[in-house]
VOBA-217002 format. One record per residue (C-alpha): residue number from 1; x, y, z. Coordinates in pm, 1 decimal. Example, Ala and Ser with C-alpha at 12.3 -4.5 7.8 and 13.67 -1.06 7.14 Angstrom:
<sites>
> num px py pz
> 1 1230.0 -450.0 780.0
> 2 1367.0 -106.0 714.0
</sites>
This chain:
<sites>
> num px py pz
> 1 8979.3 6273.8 7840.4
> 2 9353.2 6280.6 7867.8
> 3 9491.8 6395.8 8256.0
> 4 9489.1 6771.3 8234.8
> 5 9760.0 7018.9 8341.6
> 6 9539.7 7086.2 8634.6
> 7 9546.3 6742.8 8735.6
> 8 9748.7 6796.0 9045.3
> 9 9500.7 7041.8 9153.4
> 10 9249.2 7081.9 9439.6
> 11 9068.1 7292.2 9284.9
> 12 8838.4 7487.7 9586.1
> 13 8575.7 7710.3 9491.4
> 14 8725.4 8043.0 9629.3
> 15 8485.0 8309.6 9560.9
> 16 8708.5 8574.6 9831.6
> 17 8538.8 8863.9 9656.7
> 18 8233.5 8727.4 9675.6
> 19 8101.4 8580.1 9993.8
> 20 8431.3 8639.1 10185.4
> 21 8395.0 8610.2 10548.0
> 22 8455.1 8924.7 10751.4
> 23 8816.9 8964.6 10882.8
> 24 8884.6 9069.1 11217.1
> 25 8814.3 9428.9 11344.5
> 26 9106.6 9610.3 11444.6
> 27 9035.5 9654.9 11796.5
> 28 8962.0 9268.5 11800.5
> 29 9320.5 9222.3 11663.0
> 30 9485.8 9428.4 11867.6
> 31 9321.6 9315.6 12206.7
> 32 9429.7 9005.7 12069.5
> 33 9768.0 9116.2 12098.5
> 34 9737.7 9273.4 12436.4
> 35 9613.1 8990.5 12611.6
> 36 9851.5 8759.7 12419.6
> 37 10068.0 8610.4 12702.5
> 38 10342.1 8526.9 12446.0
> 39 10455.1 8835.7 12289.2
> 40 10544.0 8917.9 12660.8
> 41 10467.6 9294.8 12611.4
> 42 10672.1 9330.2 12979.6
> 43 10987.4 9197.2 12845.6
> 44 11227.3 9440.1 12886.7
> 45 11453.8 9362.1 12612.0
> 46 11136.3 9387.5 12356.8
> 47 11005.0 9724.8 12513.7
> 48 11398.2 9860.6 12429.8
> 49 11367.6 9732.8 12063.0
> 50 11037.8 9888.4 12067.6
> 51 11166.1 10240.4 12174.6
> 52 11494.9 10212.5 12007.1
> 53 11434.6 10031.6 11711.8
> 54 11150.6 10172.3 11633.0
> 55 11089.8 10522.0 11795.1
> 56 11158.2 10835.4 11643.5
> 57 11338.3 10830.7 11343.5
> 58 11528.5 11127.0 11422.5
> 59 11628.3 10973.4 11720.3
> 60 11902.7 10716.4 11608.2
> 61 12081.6 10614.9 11315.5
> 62 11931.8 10390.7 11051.8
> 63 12247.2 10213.7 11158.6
> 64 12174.0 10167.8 11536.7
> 65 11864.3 10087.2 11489.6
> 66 11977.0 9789.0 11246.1
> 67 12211.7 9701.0 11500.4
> 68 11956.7 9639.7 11757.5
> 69 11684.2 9449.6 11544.6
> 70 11940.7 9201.1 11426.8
> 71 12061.1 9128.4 11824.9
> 72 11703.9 9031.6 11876.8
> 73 11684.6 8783.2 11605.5
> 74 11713.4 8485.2 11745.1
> 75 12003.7 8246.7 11781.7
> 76 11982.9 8013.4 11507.9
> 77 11820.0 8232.1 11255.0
> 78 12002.8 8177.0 10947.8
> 79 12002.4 8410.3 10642.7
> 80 12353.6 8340.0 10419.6
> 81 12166.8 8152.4 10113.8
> 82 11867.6 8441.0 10144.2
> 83 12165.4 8743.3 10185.4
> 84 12387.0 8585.4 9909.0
> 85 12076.4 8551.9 9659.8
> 86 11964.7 8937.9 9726.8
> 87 12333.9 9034.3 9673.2
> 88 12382.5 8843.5 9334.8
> 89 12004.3 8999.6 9255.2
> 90 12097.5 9346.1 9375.1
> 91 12422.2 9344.4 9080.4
> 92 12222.7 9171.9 8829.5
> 93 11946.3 9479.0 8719.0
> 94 11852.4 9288.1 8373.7
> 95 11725.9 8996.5 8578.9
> 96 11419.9 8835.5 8370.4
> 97 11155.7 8655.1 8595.7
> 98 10994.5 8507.4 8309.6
> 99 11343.6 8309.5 8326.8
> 100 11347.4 8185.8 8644.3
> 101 11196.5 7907.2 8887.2
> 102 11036.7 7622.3 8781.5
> 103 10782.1 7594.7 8409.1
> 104 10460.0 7571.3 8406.4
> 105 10412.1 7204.9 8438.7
> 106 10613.1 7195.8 8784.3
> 107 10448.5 7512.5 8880.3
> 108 10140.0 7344.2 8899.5
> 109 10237.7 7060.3 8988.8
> 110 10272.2 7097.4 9397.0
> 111 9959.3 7347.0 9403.9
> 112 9709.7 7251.4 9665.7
> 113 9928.4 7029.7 9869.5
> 114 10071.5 7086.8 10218.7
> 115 10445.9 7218.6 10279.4
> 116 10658.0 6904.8 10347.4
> 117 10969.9 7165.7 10496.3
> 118 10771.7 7427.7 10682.7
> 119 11096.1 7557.2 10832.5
> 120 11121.3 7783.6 10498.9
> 121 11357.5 8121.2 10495.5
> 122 11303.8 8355.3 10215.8
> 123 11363.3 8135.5 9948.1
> 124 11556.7 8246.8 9560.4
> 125 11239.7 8305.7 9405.4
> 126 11138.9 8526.4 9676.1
> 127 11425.7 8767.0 9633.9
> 128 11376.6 8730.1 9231.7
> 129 11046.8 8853.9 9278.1
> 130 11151.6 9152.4 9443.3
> 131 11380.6 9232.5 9202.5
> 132 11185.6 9197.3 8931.7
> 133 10922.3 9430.9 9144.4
> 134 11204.5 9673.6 9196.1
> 135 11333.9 9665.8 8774.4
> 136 10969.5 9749.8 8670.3
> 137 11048.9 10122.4 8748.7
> 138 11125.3 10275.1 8481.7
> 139 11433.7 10452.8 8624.0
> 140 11710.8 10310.8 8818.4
> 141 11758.6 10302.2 9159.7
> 142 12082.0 10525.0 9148.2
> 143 11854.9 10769.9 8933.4
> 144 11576.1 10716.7 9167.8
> 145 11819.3 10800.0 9477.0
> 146 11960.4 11130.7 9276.7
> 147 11600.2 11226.0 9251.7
> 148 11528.6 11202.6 9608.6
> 149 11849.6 11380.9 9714.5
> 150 11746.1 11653.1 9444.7
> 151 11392.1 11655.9 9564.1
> 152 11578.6 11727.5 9939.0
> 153 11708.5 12037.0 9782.4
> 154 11402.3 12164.6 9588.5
> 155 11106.7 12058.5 9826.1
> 156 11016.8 11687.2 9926.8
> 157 10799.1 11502.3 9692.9
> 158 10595.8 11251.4 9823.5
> 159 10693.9 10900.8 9817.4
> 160 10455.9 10678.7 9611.2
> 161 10354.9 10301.1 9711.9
> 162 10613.2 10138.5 9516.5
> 163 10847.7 10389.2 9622.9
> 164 10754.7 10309.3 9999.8
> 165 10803.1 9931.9 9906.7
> 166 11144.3 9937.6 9736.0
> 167 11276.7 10143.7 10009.6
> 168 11150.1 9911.8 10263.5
> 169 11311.0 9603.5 10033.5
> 170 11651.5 9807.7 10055.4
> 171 11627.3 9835.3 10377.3
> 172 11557.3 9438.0 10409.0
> 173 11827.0 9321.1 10195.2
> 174 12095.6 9628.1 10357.1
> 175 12032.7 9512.2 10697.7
> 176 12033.6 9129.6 10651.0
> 177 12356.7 9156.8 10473.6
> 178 12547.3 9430.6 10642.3
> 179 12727.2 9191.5 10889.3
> 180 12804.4 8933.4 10634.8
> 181 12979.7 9149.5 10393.4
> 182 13148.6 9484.7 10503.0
> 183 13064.5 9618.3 10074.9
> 184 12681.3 9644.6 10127.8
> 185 12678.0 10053.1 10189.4
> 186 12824.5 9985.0 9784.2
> 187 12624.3 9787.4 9685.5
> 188 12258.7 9961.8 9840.7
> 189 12201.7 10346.4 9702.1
> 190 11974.0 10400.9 9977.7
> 191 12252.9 10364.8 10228.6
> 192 12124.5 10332.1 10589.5
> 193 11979.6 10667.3 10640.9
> 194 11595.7 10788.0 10595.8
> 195 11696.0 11122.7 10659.2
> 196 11556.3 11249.9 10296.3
> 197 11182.8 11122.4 10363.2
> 198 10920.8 11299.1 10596.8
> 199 10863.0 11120.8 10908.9
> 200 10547.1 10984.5 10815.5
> 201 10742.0 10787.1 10488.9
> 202 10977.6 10719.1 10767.0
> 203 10743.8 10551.9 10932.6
> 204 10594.6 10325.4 10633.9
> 205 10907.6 10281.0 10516.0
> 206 11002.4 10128.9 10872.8
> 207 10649.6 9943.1 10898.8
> 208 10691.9 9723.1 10540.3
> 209 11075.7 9641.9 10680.4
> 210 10906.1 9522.9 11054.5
> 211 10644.6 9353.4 10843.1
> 212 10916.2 9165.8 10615.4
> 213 11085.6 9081.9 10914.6
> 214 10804.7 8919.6 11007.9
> 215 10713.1 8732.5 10759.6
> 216 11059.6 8588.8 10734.4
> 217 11060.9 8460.6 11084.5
> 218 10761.7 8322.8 11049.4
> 219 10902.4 8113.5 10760.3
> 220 11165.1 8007.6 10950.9
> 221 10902.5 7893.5 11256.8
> 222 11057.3 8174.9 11474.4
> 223 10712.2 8241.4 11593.5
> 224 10812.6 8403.9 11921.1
> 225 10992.2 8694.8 11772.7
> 226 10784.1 8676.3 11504.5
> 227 10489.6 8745.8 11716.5
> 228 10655.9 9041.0 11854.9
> 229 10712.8 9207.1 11549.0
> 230 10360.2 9124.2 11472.7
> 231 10239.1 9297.3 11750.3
> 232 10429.2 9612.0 11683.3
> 233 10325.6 9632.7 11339.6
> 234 9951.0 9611.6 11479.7
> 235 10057.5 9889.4 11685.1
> 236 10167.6 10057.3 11406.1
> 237 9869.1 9985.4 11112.1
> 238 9519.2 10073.2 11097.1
> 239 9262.0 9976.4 10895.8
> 240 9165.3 10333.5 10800.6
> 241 9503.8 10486.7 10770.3
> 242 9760.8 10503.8 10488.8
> 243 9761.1 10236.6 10233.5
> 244 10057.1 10144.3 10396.4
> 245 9923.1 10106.8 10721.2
> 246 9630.3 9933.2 10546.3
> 247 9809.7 9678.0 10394.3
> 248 10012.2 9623.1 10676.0
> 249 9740.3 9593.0 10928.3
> 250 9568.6 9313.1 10730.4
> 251 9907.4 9123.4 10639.1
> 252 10013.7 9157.0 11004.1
> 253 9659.0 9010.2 11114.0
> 254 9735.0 8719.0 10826.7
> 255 10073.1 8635.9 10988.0
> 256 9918.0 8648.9 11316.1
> 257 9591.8 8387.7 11256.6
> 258 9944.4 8146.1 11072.6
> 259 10108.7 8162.8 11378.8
> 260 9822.8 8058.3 11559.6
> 261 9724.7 7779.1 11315.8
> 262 10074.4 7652.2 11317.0
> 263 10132.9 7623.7 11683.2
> 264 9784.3 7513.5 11743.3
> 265 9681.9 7780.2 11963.7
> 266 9361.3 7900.4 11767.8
> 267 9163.9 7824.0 11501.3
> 268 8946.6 8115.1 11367.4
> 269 8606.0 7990.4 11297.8
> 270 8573.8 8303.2 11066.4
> 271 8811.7 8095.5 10830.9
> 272 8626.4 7778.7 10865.8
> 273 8297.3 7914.8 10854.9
> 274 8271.2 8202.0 10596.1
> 275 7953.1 8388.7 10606.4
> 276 7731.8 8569.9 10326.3
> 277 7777.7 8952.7 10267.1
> 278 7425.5 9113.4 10272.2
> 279 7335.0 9154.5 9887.5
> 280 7264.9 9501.9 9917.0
> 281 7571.7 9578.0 10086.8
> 282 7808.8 9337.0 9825.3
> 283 7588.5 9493.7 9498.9
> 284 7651.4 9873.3 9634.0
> 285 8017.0 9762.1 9635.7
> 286 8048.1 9628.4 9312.4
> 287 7910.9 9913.8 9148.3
> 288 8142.2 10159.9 9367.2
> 289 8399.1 9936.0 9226.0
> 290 8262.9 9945.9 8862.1
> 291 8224.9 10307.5 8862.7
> 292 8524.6 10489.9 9040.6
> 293 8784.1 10186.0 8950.1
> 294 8925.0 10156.4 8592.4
> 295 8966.1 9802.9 8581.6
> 296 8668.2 9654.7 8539.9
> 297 8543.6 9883.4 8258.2
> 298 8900.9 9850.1 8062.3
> 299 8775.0 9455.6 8023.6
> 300 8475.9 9464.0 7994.4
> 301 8475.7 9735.1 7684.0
> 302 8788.1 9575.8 7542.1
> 303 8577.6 9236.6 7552.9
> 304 8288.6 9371.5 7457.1
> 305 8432.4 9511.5 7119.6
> 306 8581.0 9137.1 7060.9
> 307 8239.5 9030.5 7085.2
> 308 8097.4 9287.0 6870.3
> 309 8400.0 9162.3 6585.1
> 310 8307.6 8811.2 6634.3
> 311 7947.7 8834.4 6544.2
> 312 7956.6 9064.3 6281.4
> 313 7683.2 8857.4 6088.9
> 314 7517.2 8668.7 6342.7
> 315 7148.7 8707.1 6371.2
> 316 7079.3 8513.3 6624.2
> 317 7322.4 8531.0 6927.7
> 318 7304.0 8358.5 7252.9
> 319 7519.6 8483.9 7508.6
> 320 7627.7 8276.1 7843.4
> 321 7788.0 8474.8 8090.0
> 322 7910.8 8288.1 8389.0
> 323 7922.9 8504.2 8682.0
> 324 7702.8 8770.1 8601.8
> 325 7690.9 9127.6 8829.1
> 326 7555.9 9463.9 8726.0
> 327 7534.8 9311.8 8374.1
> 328 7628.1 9688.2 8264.0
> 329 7892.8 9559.0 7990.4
> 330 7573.2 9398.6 7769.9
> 331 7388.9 9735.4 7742.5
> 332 7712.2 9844.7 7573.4
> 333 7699.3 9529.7 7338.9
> 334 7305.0 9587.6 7297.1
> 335 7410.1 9940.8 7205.8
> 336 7652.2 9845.6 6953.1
> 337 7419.9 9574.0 6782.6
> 338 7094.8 9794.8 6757.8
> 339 7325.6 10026.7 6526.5
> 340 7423.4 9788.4 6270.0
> 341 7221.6 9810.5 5960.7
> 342 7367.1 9471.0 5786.5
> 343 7236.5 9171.4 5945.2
> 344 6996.7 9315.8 6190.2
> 345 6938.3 9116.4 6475.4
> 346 6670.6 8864.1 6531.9
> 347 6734.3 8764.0 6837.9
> 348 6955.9 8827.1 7114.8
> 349 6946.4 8566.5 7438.6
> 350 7158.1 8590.0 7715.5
> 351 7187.1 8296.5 8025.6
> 352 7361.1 8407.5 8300.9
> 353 7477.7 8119.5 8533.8
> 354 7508.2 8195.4 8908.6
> 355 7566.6 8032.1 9221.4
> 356 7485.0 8289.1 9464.4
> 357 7263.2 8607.0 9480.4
> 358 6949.1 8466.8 9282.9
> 359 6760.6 8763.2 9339.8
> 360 7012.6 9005.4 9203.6
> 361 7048.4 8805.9 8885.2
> 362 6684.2 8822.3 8838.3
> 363 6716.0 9212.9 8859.7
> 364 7013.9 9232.7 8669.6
> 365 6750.0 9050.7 8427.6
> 366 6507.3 9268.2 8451.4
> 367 6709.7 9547.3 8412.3
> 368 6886.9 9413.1 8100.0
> 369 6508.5 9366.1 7990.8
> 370 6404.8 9728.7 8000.7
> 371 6714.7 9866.5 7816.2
> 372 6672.4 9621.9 7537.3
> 373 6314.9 9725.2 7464.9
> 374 6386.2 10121.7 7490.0
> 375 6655.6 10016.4 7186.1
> 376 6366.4 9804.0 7014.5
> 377 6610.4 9490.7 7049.1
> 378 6417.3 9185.5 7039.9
> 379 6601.7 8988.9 7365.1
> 380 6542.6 8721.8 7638.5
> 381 6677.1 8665.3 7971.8
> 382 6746.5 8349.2 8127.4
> 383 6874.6 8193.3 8484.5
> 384 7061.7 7910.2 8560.3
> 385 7107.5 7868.5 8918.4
> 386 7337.5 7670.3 9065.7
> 387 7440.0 7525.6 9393.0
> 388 7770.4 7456.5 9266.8
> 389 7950.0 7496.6 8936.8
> 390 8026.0 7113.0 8898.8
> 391 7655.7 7033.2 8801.9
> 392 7697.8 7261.0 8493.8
> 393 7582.3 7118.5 8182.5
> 394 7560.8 7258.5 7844.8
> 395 7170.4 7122.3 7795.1
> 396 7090.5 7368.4 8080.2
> 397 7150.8 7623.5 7816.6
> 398 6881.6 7539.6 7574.3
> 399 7082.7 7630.1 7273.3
> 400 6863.4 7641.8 6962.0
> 401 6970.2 7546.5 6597.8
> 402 7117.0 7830.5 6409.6
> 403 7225.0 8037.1 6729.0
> 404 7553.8 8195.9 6748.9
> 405 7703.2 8098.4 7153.4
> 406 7946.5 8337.3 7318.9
> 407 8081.4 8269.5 7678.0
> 408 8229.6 8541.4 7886.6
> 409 8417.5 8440.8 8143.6
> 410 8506.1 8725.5 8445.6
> 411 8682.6 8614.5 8729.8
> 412 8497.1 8319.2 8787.5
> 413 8789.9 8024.8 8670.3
> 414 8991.9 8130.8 8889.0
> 415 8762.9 8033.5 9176.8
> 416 8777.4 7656.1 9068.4
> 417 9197.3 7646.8 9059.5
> 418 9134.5 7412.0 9357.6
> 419 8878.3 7142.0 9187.1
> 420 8991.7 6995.8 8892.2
> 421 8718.6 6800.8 8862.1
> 422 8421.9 7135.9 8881.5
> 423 8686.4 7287.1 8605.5
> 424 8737.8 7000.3 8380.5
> 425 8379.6 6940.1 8375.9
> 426 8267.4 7289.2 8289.5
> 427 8487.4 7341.8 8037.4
> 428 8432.0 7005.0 7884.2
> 429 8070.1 7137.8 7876.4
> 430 8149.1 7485.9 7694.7
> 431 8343.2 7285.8 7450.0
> 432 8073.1 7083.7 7334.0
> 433 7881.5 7425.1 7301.2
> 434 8120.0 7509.2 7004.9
> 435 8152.2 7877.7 7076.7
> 436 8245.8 8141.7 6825.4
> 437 8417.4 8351.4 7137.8
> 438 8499.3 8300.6 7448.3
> 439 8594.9 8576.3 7628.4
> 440 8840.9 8546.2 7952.5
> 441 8921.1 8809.9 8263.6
> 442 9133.5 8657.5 8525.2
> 443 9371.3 8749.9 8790.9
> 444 9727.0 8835.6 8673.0
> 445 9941.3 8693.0 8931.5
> 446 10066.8 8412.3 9097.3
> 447 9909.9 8309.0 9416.7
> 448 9963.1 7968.2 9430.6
> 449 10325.6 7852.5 9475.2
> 450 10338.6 7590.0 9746.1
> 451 10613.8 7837.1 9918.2
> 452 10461.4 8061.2 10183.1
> 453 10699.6 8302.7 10164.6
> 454 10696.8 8304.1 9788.4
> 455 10300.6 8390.4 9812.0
> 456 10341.3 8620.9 10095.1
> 457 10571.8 8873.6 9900.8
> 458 10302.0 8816.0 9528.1
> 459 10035.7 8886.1 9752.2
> 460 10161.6 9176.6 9923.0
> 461 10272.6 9384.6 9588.8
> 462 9965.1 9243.2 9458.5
> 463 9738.7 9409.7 9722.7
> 464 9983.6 9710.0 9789.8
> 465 9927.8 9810.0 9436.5
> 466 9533.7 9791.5 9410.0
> 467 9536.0 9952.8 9802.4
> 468 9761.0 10241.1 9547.8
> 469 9455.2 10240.7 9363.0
> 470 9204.6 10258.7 9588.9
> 471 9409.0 10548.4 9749.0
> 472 9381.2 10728.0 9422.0
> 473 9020.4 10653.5 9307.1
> 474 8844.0 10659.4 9619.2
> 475 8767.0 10804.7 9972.6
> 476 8931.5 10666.7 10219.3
> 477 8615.6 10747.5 10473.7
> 478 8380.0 10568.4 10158.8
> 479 8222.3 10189.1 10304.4
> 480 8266.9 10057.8 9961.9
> 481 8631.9 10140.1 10003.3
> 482 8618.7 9972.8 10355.1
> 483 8432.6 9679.4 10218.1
> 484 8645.1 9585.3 9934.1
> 485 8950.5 9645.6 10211.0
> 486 8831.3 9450.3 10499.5
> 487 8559.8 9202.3 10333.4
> 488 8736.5 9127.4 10007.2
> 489 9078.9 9189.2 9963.3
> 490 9127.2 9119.0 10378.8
> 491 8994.5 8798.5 10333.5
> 492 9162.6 8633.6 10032.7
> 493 9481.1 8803.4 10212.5
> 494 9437.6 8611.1 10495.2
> 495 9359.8 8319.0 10278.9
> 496 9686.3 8331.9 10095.5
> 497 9885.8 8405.7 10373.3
> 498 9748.8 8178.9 10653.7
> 499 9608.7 7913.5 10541.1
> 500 9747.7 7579.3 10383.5
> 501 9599.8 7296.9 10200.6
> 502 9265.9 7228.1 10114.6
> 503 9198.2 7546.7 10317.3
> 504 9412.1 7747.4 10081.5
> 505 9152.4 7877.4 9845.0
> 506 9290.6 8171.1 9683.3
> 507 9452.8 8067.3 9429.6
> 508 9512.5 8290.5 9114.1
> 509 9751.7 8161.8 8888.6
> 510 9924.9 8392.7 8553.9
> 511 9789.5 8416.0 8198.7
> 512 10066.2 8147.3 8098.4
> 513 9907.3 7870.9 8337.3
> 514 9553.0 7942.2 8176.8
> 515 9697.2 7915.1 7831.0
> 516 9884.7 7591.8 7900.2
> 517 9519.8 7490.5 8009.0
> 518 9314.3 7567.4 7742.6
> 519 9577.7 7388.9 7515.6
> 520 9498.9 7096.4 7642.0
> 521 9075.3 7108.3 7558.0
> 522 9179.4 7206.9 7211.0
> 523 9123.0 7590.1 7229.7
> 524 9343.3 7893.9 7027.8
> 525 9416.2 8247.7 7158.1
> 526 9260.8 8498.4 6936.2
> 527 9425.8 8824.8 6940.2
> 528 9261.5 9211.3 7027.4
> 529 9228.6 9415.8 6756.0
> 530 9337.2 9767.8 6769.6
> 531 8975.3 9882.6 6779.6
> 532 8962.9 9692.3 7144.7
> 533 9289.9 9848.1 7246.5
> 534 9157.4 10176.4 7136.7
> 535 8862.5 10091.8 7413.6
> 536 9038.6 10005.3 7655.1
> 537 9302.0 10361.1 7594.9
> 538 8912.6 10534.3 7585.8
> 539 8803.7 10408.0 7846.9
> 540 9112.1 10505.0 8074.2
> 541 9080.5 10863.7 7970.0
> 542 8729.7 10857.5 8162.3
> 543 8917.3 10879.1 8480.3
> 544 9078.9 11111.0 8650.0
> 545 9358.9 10872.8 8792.5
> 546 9349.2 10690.4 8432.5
> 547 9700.2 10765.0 8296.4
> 548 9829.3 10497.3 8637.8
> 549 9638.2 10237.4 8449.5
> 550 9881.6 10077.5 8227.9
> 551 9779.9 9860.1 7935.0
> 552 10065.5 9612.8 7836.3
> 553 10045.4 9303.5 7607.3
> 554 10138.4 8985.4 7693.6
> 555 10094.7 8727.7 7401.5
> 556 9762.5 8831.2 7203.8
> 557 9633.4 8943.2 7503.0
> 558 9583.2 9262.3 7695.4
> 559 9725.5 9288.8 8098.8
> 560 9590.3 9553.9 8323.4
> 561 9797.3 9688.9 8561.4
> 562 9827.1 9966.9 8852.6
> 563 10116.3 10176.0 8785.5
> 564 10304.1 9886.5 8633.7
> 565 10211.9 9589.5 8824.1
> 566 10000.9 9381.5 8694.5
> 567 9618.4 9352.8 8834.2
> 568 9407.0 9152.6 8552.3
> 569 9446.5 9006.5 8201.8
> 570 9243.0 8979.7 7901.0
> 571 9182.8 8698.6 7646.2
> 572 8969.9 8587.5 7381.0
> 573 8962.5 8258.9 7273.0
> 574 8787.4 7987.0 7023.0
> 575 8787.4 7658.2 6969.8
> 576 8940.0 7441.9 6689.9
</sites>
């Protein structure tokens, strides 16, 4: 086979919301902190930026305050190429980021290997990426401003999470700039005043900017003032708080754990050795998720009707899904098939392939099993097991003559972005399978860029948006909520943001990379009807919070997002 564009690859099965190991506690992290020697939390000059800097914000300017974070920068921290990029960004509002950085092939190219230059400041495609967070809205930020000094007038309106974000980002770019410039009061709406938001959006507002602060020092290998800030933001976060102080906690915890890997001081065995979530308690989650987020259900109809398009005289119809859970998509196909009169079904077979959680497959079987006979389908269920996805082979599927193969792919590619080899070999496999379908759900953003600081701001409007969600569509006393926070989405953001290397697991890469792929193996994009849009636009009206699902197409496929950011994609594909 010829070297594919995943060569370069180290492709690590990543599985973070699967068997994720347990992140820290927060009393854990924050005793950490206390009992940290280096953050000296007796150092005069840090307990006056704590109380100045970050007090009250009634109780100094936006101004003073700025004034005293940037005299405890440190000496040689240097931000004129990261100040001049923001300020060419910040005048440039029909900035394109499918325009910018490097193509595909280079993309790829450096993922899985170490950073050569570790001393790294926010680098141009950081600041891009802002931006092109910041254009998504669909109003500007001098109309956004108005609005707030209107709402001011008429009765405060709460901030929303990408409101909280951008402000934060103003706040960022306004203060790292301010010195350099003398114009950047023109050039920022926001000015240097919070005075329109509530003290709690204050607050937020001021915990993103410590956090960005943060990360940037920690770029630049600042790691003592770094740690400081750290420490206040952990002061600041909790785990059970706002999604703001969510997010932050865990992202502050993830800068933490990089500090400590970088300087040598600790290595957290909870990294190295990742433990099993208790199937009971990772099954109740998944179907908290299933039922209460839109997500899911948006793909899984939309693919489901694909399916149902593709198959429209098939008979006999074998269907491999690769990472099986509830299985609750295929009573919706068996549904859909024991209706048609034309080319009734003779057989229906489906082989789910697993790695983990034999058990729950086996019920997922069983249960699959039950609702096929009370439809008077004539269907079989089959296991392959797996200790790891490189020993797939297509004569583990016992494909008969005359059968019609499917695959459906969710989220389960993505954990193989580190092993070319596992990757190359399964899909090698499902190409000798000749399927009429293949159905793909994958991760819609980039966490893979060799840049830390690059991954650290993906990953935290990535997770800031689905923490939105969360915030929206669930409890925030509910355990699933907690586990998909602290097991889950804690864990692949500490793998992002801490970790290098072969370590470095997490690696979601955008619909472009994946179709670059499956060029190579010979394989063409089929596009969603308008009967699987209508699904997916069905589906959303189900939930309450439905209408801050957007549905956006990118190419023939379909892009799921959270109020405009982009969560998971959607493609269908065949072979030629």
């Amino acid at each position: 086979m010829a070297k594919t564009l995943f060569s370069s690859f180290h492709f690590n099965d990543i599985q973070d919301d699967c068997d994720p190991p347990i992140g820290y506690g927060k009393e854990e992290a924050v005793t950490k902190c206390q009992e940290d020697p280096w953050p000296d939390m007796e150092d005069c000059a840090f307990m006056d930026l704590f109380s100045s800097v970050y007090g009250s914000c009634q109780e100094n300017s936006m101004e003073e305050k700025s004034e005293l974070l940037e005299n405890q920068q440190p000496d040689d921290f240097k931000q004129n190429d990261f100040c001049h990029k923001i300020l060419r960004l910040e005048i440039q509002p029909n900035f394109d980021a499918r325009n910018h950085g490097e193509d595909i092939q280079s993309q790829v190219s450096g993922l899985g290997k170490p950073l050569k230059d570790k001393a790294l400041s926010f680098s141009s495609a950081s600041l891009e990426l802002l931006a092109n967070y910041e254009k998504g809205f669909k109003k500007t930020r001098e109309e956004a401003f108005n609005d707030l000094s209107n709402e001011n007038n008429v009765g405060h309106q709460k901030l929303t999470m990408e409101e909280i974000l951008r402000v934060a980002g103003e706040r960022f770019i306004q203060f790292s700039t301010k010195k350099e410039d003398g114009i950047s009061m023109f050039i920022h709406p926001y000015g240097s005043s919070l005075s329109g938001l509530s003290i709690d959006e204050a607050r937020d507002v001021e915990l993103v900017h410590l956090l960005l602060v943060a990360a940037e020092n920690v770029g630049c290998q600042h790691f003592d003032f770094a740690s400081k800030m750290i420490t206040r933001c952990l002061w600041m976060a909790s785990d059970s708080g706002t999604p703001v102080q969510r997010i932050a906690y865990y992202f502050a915890i993830a800068l933490q754990e990089r500090i400590y890997r970088e300087t040598g001081r600790i290595v957290t065995e909870k990294i190295k050795q990742p433990i099993k979530c208790l199937a009971l308690e990772t099954n109740t989650t998944f179907l908290a998720s299933h039922r209460e987020l839109p997500f899911t259900q948006v793909m899984q109809f939309a693919g489901i009707q694909c399916i149902i398009e593709n198959v429209t005289t098939a008979t006999k119809i074998h269907l491999v899904d690769l990472q099986i859970r509830s299985g609750i998509q295929w009573t919706a196909l068996m549904q859909g098939l024991s209706e048609r009169h034309e080319h009734p079904i003779k057989s229906l077979k489906l082989t789910a392939v697993g790695t983990t959680d034999q058990l729950y497959i086996e019920e997922t079987g069983q249960r699959l099993q039950s609702f096929a006979e009370s439809l008077n389908l004539p269907f079989s269920f089959k296991t392959v097991y797996l200790t790891d996805m490189k020993d797939f082979k297509e004569d583990l599927l016992n494909i008969e003559a005359g059968e019609t193969v499917v695959v459906f792919s969710f989220l389960i590619l993505r954990t193989m972005v580190s092993r070319p080899g596992c990757i190359e070999n399964l899909m090698g496999a499902i190409r000798r399978l000749r399927p009429v379908l293949m159905v793909l759900v994958e991760v819609d953003v980039n966490h893979n860029s060799p840049s830390f600081v690059d991954r650290f701001i993906e990953a935290l409007l990535f997770y800031s948006s689905y923490f939105d969600c969360l915030e929206d569509c669930m409890e925030r006393s509910s355990q699933s909520r907690m586990n998909l926070e602290g097991i889950y989405f804690g864990q692949g953001i500490l793998n992002i943001v801490a970790t290098e290397g072969q370590e470095r697991t997490n690696r979601n890469v955008k619909t472009d990379v994946w179709r670059a792929f499956f060029g190579r193996f010979g394989m063409i994009e089929i596009g969603l009807s308008e009967s699987s849009w209508y699904q997916a636009n069905l589906v959303l009206k189900q939930f309450v919070h439905g209408s801050s699902c957007t549905l956006e197409h990118n190419g023939k496929g379909l892009v799921v997002g959270w109020k405009g950011t982009p969560i998971h994609s959607l493609t269908t594909w065949k072979f030629s």
